[in-house]
C-alpha distance (Angstrom), angle and dihedral (degrees) to the residues before:
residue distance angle dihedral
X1 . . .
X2 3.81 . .
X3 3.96 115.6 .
X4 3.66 109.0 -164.0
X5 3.49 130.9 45.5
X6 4.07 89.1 -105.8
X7 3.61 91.9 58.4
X8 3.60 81.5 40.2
X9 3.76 97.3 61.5
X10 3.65 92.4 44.8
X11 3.33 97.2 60.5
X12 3.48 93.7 60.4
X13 3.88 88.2 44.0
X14 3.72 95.1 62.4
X15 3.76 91.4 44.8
X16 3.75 87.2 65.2
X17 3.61 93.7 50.0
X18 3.19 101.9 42.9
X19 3.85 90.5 54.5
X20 4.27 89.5 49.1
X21 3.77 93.1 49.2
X22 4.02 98.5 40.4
X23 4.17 72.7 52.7
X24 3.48 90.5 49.9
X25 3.69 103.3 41.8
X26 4.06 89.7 48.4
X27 4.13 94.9 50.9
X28 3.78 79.7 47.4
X29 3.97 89.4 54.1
X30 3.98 94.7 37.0
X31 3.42 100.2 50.1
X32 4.12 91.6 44.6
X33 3.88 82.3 53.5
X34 4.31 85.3 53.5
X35 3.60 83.2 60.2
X36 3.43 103.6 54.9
X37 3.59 94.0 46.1
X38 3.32 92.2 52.2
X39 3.30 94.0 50.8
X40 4.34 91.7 56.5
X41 3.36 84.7 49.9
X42 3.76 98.1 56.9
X43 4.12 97.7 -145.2
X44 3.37 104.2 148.8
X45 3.48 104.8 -160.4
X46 3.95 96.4 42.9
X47 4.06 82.9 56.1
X48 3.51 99.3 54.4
X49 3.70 87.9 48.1
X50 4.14 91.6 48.9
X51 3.95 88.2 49.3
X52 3.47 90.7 53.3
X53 4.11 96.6 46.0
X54 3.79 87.5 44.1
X55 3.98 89.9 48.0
X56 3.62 90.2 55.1
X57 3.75 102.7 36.9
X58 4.71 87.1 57.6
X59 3.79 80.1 45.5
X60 3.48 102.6 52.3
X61 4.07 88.2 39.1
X62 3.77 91.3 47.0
X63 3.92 88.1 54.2
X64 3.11 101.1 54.4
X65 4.27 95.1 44.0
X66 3.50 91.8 -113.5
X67 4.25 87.0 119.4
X68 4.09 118.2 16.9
X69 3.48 122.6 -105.0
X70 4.03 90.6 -109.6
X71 4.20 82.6 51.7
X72 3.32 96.6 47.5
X73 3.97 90.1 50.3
X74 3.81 102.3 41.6
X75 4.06 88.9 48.8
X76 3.92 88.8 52.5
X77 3.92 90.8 47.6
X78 3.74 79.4 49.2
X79 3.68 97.5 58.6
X80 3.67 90.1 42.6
X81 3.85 90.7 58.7
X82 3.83 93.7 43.6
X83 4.19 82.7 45.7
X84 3.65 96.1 49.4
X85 3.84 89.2 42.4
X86 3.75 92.4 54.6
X87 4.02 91.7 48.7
X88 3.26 89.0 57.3
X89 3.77 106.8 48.9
């Protein structure tokens, strides 16, 4: 347990982080999840529109450190696999 009101205050700090990048990481996970079922499904136009949510959602978690860089870029080359895949089938 914290002891001074410094330790105190940062405490509380990382609570709130913790909760915004467990959000984060999780729309990161559900909307790479979106993709794939997209792709299974083979609708086009809902894929295009996954890729792009799922593109967005590893940039905007790479930005702000919750993934690293080299995360954030394999998991996009990963939903362009899975996106290509899915065009094709």
């Amino acid at each position: 347990m914290p002891n001074n009101k410094s330790a105190k205050k940062r405490v509380r700090q990382d609570a709130k982080k913790r909760l915004l990048n467990r959000t984060k990481s999780s729309a990161v996970r559900t909307a790479m999840r979106r993709v794939r079922e997209a792709a299974t499904e083979g609708d086009e136009k809902a894929l295009e529109a996954a890729v792009s949510h799922a593109y967005k959602r590893i940039d905007k978690a790479a930005k702000t450190n919750v993934l690293h860089a080299n995360t954030a870029a394999r998991r996009k080359a990963l939903v362009a696999r899975q996106a290509a895949a899915g065009k094709s089938a």
